[in-house]
C-alpha positions in Angstrom: 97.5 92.0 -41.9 98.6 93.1 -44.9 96.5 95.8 -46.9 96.3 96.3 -50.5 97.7 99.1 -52.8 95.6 101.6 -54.0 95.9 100.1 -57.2 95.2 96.7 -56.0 92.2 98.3 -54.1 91.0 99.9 -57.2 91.4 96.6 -59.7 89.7 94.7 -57.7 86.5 96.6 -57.6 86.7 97.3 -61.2 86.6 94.0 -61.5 83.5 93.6 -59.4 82.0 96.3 -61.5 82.7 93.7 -64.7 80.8 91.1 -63.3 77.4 93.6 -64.1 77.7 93.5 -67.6 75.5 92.4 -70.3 77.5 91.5 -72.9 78.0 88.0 -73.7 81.7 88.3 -75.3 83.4 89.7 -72.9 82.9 91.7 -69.0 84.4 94.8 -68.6 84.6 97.5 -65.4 86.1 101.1 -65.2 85.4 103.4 -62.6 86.7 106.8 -62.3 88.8 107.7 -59.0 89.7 111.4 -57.5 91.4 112.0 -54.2 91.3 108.5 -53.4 87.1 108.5 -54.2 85.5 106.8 -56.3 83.0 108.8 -58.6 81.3 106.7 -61.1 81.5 103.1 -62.5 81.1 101.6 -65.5 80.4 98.4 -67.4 79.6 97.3 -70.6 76.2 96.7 -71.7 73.1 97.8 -74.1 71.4 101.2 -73.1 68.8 101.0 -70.5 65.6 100.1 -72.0 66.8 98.1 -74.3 67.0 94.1 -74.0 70.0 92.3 -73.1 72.2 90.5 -75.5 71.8 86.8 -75.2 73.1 83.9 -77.5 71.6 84.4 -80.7 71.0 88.2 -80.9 74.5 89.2 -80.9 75.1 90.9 -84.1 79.0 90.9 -84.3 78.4 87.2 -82.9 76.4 85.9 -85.9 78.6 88.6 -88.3 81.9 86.8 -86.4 83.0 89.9 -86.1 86.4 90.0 -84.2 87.3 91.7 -81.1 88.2 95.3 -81.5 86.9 95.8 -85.1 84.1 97.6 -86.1 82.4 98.6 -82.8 80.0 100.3 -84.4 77.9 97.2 -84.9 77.8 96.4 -81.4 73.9 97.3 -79.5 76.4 97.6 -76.0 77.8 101.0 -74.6 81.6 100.2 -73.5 82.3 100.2 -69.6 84.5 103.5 -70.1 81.7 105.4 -72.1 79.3 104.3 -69.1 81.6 105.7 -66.8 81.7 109.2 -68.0 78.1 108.9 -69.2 77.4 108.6 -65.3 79.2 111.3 -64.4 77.2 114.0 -67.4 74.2 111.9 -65.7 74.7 112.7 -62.2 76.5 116.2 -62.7 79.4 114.8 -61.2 83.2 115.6 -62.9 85.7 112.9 -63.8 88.1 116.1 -64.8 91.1 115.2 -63.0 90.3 111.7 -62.3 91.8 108.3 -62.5 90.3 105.8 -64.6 90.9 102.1 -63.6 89.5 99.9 -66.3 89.8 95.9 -66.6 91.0 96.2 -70.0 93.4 98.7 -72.3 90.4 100.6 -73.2 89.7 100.8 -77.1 90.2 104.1 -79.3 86.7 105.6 -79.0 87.3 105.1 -75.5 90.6 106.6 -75.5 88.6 109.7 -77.7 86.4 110.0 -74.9 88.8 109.3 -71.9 90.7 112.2 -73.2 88.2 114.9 -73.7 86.5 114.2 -70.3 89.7 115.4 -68.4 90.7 112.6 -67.3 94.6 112.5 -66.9 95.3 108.7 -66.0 94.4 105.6 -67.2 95.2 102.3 -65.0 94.6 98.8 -66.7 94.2 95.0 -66.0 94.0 93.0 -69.5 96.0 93.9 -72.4 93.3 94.7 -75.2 95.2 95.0 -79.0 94.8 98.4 -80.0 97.7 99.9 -80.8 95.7 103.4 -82.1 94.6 104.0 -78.4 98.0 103.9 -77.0 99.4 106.2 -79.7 96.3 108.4 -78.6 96.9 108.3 -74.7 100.8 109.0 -75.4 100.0 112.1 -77.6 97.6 113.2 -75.2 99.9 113.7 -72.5 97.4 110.8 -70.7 99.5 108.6 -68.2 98.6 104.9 -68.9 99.7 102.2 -67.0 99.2 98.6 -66.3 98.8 97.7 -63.1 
């Protein structure tokens, strides 16, 4: 019997997470690990309340905006947000954690990642941003591709 890594563990329920989003251009899953535990997950979407994208109402869709530009026209919340969001939700600290996310997470994440405490971030899929890494590396953030 052969059991998997933490890491492979880990990526693979991230990637189960993915499969909840909403967003019609891409699924992403982070979840947020201490001791070995997972605390919160994560994936992108709209705010609750508010309807799902679907073919036709995607703004950066009809705009053909590309991916990783101008997230601020985008009605979804990014996996990674949703993941600390959860934890401020539930009064539960990602301080300390591991974050295993599908994708390199994007800037803002990266922002966020970093003022939450977080001190590692694991990825899957490459994602071209080249300000996050710069951001994670003068953090003092350990980033690594699994």
């Amino acid at each position: 019997m052969r059991r998997p890594s933490w890491d492979e563990y880990f990526m693979e329920i991230t990637r189960q997470v993915a499969e909840r989003a909403t967003c019609i251009r891409r699924e992403v899953g982070a979840i947020v690990v201490k001791d070995r535990r997972i605390l919160t997950t994560g994936y992108n979407g709209v705010p609750v309340g508010i309807r799902h994208c679907v073919p036709g109402n995607c703004i950066r869709e009809q705009m053909k905006i590309r991916s990783g530009e101008r997230h601020e026209l985008c009605r979804g919340v990014h996996a990674e947000q949703n993941a600390i969001i959860q934890g401020a939700l539930h009064g539960v600290s990602v301080r300390g954690g591991v974050m295993y996310c599908t994708n390199l997470p994007c800037a803002i994440c990266a922002k966020m990642i970093i003022n939450a405490g977080i001190v590692e971030v694991v990825y899957g899929g490459v994602y071209s941003d080249a300000m996050s890494e710069d951001l994670f590396r003068e953090s003092g953030i350990k980033l690594r591709k699994a």
